[in-house]
N, C-alpha and C positions, 0 to 999 in steps of 0.2 A: 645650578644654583636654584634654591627653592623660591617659587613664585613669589610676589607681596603683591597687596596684601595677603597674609591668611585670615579669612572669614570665619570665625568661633561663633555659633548659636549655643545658647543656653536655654535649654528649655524646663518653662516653671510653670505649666496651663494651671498647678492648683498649690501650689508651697513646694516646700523642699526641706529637707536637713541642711543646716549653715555648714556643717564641715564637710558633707558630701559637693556642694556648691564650690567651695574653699578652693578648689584643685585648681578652679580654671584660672587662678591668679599666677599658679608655675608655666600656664600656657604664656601670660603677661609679658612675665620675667624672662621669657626669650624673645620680645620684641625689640626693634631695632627703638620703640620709644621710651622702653624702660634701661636698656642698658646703656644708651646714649647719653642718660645723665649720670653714669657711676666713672670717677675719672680714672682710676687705674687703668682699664681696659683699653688695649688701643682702638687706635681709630679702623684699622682693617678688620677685628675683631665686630666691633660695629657696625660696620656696612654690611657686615654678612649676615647679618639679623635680618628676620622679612617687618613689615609691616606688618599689624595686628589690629583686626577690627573684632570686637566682640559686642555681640546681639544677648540682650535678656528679652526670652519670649515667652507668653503667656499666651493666655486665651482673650478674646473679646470683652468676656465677662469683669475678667481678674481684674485687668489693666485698669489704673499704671500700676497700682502696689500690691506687692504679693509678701507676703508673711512666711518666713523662714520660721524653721525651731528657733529657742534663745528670745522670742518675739521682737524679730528684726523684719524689719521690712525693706524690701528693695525695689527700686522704680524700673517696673519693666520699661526696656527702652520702644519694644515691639510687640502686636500680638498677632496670629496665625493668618491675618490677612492679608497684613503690608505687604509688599508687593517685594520691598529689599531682602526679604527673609524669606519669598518661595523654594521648594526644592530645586536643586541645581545652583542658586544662589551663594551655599556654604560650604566650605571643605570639611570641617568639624560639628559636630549638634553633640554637646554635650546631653545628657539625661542626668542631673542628680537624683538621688531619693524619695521620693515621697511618701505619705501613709500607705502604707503596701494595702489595705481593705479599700482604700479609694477606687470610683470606677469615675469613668470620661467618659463624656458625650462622644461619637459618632467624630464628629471632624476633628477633636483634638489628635483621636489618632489616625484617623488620615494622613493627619499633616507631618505625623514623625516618620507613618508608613512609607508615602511617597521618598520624605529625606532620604530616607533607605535603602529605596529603588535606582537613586542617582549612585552610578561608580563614582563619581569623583566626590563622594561626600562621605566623610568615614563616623557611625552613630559610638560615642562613647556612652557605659552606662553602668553609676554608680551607684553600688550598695542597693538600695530599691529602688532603682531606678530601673532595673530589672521587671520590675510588676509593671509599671507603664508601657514600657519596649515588649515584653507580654503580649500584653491587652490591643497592642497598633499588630500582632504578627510576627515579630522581629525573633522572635526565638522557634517558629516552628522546624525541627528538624535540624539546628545551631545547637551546635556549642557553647555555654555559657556556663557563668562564675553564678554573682549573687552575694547575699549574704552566708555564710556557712552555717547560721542555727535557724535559716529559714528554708535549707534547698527541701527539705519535704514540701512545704507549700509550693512553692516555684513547681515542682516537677508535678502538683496534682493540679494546678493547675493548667500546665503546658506538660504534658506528659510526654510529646514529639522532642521536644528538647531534651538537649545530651550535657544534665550538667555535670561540672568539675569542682563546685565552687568548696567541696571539702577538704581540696588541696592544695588548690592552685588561687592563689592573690588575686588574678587576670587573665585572660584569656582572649586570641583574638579567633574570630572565623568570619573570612570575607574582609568587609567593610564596617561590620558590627564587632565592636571589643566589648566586654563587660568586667567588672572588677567585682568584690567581696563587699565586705561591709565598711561602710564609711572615710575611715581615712586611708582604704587601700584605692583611692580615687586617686590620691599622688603617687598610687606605684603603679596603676593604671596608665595617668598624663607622662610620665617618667617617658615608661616603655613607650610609648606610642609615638613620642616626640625622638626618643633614640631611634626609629626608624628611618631620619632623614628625610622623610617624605616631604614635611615642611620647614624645618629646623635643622639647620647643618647642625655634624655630631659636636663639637666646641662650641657651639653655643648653647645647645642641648645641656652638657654638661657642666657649663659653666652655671647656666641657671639652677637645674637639680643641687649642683652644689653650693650655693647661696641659700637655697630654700630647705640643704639638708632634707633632701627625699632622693630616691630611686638606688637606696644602697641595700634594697631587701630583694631576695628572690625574688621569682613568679612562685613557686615551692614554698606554702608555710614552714614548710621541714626546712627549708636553707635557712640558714646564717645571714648577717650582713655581709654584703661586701664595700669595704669604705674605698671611697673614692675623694685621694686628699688633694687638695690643692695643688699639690707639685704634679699630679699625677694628671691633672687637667691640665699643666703648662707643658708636661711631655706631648700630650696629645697637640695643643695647639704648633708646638715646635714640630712637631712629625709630621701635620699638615702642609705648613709650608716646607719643609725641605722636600714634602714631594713634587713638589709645585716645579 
């Protein structure tokens, strides 16, 4: 049974894209606190959800309010010092987007580099969030996605990196996953959660399917593949009868 809590950072040291941000709410949606208020669901259903703590992190400077696209602001709950949020600390760091021209001070990326040096900590990194994960290291000699009408930049930039991002939605290598542009963040969280690592698969699928996301390829070139309702109570029903 996967551990609880699972620890979620978000990292925001200078804005973000709101819908590349957006994803980490189907991370939510498999917590034992959001599906414990939905009453269909049974109770064993329930208990099998982890616990879910999720960190908004910025920089020293930022904090507390960091300015998303949309001109939304969000209260970072942390920034790169606090002591709850050091490396080793988190199982997940998300990376949303940022302005891909933007550069960071010296400890901003430190602080994502180190995350990335912990096995137990897996860096997700969407749409240009990419450029960030960049600039800390994360891609020299990796495999990575990105945006698709930006991988010429990404690659003159990181030329050591081995991208995909013209075919493939997401892509993992290692500990570090990257996705495409914007809202393949949720077919990014999807996959990465069907892994089981932290999310039993019925609950995995029960959330994806509430939020309507993870029914596209990793392959631009694939089709959907719908995944209905009955087809997640076959699953929960096949679970326990192997029990």
């Amino acid at each position: 049974m996967p551990k609880s809590p699972v620890k979620i950072g978000v990292y925001v040291p200078g804005g973000a894209q709101l819908l590349d941000l957006a994803c980490i709410d189907i991370f939510h949606m498999m917590s034992k606190e959001y599906l414990s208020v939905i009453p269909m669901l049974p109770k064993h259903i329930v208990d099998m959800a982890p616990e879910v703590q999720i960190f908004y992190i910025t920089s020293p400077d930022t904090k507390p309010m960091v300015l998303l696209s949309a001109e939304l602001n969000i209260y970072a709950t942390h920034d790169i010092t606090d002591p709850e949020v050091q490396p080793g600390k988190l199982d997940i760091m998300l990376v949303p987007g940022p302005d891909p021209n933007a550069s960071w001070e010296r400890p901003i990326l430190d602080f994502l580099a180190e995350h990335s040096k912990c096995e137990t900590t897996d860096v997700l990194s969407v749409c240009t969030g990419i450029f960030l994960c960049g600039a800390a290291g994360l891609l020299d000699g990796r495999t990575a996605c990105g945006p698709r009408s930006l991988q010429g930049m990404i690659k003159q930039k990181h030329p050591t990196a081995k991208l995909v991002g013209e075919k493939y939605r997401w892509i993992q290598d290692g500990n570090f996953w990257s996705g495409g542009g914007i809202t393949n963040g949720n077919d990014l969280v999807a996959a990465y959660a069907r892994t089981g690592k932290h999310f039993p698969s019925v609950v995995a699928e029960i959330a994806c399917k509430m939020a309507d996301v993870g029914d596209r390829g990793q392959l631009y070139s694939e089709g959907q593949t719908i995944l209905t309702l009955g087809m997640v109570w076959i699953i929960v029903k096949g679970l326990f009868t192997k029990r």
